[in-house]
C-alpha positions in Angstrom: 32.2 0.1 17.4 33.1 3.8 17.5 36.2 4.9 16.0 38.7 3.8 18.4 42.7 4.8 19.3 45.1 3.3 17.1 46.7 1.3 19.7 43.6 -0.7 20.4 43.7 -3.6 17.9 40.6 -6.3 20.2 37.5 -3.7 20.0 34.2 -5.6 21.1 31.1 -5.5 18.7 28.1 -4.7 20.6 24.3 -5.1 20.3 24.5 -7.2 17.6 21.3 -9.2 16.9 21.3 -12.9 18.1 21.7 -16.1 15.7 22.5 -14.4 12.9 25.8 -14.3 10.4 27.9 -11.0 10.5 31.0 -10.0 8.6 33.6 -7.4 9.9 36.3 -5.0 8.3 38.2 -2.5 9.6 39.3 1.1 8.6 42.2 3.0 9.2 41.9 6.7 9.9 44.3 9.7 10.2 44.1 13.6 10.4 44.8 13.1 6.5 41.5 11.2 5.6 40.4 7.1 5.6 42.1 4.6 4.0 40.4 1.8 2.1 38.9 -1.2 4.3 40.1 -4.5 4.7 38.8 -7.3 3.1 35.8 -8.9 5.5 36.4 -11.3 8.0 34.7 -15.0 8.1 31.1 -14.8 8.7 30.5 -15.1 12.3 27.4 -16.4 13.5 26.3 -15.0 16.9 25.0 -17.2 19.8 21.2 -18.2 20.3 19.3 -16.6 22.7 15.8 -16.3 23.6 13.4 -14.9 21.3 11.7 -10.9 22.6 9.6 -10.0 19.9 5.9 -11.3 19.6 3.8 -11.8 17.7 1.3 -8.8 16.5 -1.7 -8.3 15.6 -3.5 -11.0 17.5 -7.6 -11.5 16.0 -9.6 -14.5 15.0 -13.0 -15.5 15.1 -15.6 -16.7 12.9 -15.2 -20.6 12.3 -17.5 -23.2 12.3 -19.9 -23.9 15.6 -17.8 -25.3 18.5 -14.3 -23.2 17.1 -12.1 -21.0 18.0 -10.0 -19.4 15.8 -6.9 -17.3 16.5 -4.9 -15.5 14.0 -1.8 -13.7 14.7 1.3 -11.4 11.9 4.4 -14.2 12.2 7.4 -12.7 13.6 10.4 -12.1 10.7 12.9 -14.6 10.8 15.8 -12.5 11.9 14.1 -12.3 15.2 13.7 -16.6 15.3 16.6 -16.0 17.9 17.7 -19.4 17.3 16.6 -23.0 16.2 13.3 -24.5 17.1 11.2 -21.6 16.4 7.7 -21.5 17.3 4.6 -20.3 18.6 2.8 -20.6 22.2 -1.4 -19.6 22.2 -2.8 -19.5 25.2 -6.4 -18.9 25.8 -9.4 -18.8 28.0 -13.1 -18.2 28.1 -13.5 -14.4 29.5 -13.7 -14.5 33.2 -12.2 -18.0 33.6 -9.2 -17.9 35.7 -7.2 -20.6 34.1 -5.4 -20.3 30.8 -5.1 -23.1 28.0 -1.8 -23.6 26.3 -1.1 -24.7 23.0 2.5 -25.3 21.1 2.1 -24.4 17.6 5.8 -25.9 16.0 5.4 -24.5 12.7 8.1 -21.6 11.8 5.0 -20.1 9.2 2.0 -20.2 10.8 -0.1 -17.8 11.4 -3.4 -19.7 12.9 -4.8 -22.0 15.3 -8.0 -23.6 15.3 -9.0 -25.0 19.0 -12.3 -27.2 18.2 -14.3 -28.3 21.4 -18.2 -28.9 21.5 -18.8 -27.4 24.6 -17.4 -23.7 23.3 -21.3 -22.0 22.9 -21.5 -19.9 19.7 -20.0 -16.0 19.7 -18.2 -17.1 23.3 -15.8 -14.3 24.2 -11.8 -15.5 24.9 -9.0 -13.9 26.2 -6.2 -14.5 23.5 -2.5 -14.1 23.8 0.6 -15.3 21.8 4.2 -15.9 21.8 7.2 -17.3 21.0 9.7 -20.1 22.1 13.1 -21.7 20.5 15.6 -24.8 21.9 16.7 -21.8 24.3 13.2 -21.3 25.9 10.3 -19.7 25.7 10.3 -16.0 25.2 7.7 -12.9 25.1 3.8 -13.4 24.7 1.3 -10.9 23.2 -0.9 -8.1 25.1 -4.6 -9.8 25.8 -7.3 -9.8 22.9 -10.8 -10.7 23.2 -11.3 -13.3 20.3 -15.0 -14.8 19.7 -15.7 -18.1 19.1 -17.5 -18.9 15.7 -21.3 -18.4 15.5 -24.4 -21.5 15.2 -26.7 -21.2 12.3 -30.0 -20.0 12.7 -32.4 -21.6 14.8 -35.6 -20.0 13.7 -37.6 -19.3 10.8 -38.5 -15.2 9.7 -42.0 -15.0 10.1 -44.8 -12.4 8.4 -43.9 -14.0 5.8 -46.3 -12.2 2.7 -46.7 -12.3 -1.0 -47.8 -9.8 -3.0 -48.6 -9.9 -6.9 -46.8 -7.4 -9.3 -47.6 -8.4 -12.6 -47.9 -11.5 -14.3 -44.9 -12.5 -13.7 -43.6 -11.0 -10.3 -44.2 -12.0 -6.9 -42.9 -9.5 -4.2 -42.2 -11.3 -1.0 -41.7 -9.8 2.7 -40.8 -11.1 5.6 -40.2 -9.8 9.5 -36.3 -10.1 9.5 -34.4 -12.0 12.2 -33.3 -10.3 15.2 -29.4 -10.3 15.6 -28.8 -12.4 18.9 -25.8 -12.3 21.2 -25.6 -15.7 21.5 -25.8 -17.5 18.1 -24.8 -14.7 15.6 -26.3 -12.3 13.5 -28.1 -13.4 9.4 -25.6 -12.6 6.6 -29.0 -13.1 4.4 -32.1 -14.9 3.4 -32.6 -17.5 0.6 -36.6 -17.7 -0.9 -37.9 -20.8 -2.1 -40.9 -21.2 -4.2 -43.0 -24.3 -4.3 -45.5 -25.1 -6.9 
């Protein structure tokens, strides 16, 4: 509180920070100067409440074929709010209309893996998380367009040509793969000879 008159002796602490432990003292004040403080009061946990902060920096992707993973920055413990913490991660497919909900108990995580084979490679989802304790469920994240994880390649390169260096080298071209939209783009190549 402020500094308040000398014949108030019950001030009330305000916009203190819920389910966590304070400890007060008090000051006395005159037109002379401040005297020293009192020693500190019991610690004083306040009540639980409903958690407010999400979590940020919702992203994902990548994962095996038939994946989806989220990823999300945990939110501090001072803003748990209360017992129970834990995370909420709803989802669906872009342009669906109904969400999927998953309850994530674990105080440290920071990812969730949804694994179904029907989810086609480099899928786009609508992503959002939040946050519940024992005294409900609180605030979710802003929307994020995650992408599912990508198939492996289903074709071969082709113009595939040799061409003689020297004695000992072989230079080898090839007509690379075209990135496609719906099974992912090539990271790289591996040549095999054969004898």
């Amino acid at each position: 509180p402020e500094v308040i008159s000398g014949r108030t002796h019950k001030p009330t602490a305000v916009e203190l920070s819920p389910w966590v432990e304070y400890e007060f003292r008090v000051v006395a004040s005159n037109s002379v100067g401040t005297g020293e403080p009192s020693r500190p009061s019991a610690l004083l946990k306040t009540k639980a409440a409903v958690p407010v902060v999400a979590p940020t920096n919702i992203s994902g992707g990548g994962g095996s074929r038939s994946e989806l993973v989220i990823t999300w920055e945990p939110v501090p413990e001072e803003l748990h709010n209360g017992e129970g913490f834990g995370y909420i991660v709803m989802f669906r497919h872009l342009g669906s209309a109904t969400w999927t909900k998953a309850v994530v108990a674990s105080v440290e995580a920071s990812k969730y893996v949804y694994r179904n084979e029907s989810i086609k490679p480099l899928s786009p989802f609508e992503v959002k998380v939040g946050v519940y304790n024992n005294e409900g469920e609180g605030t979710l994240s802003s929307i994020s367009i995650v992408y599912s994880g990508e198939d492996g390649p289903q074709i071969a390169p082709v113009g595939v040509s040799a061409l003689s260096v020297s004695a000992a080298e072989v230079e080898i071209s090839w007509q690379p793969i075209a990135w496609n939209r719906h099974k992912g783009r090539v990271l790289g190549y591996e040549v095999r000879q054969c004898w």
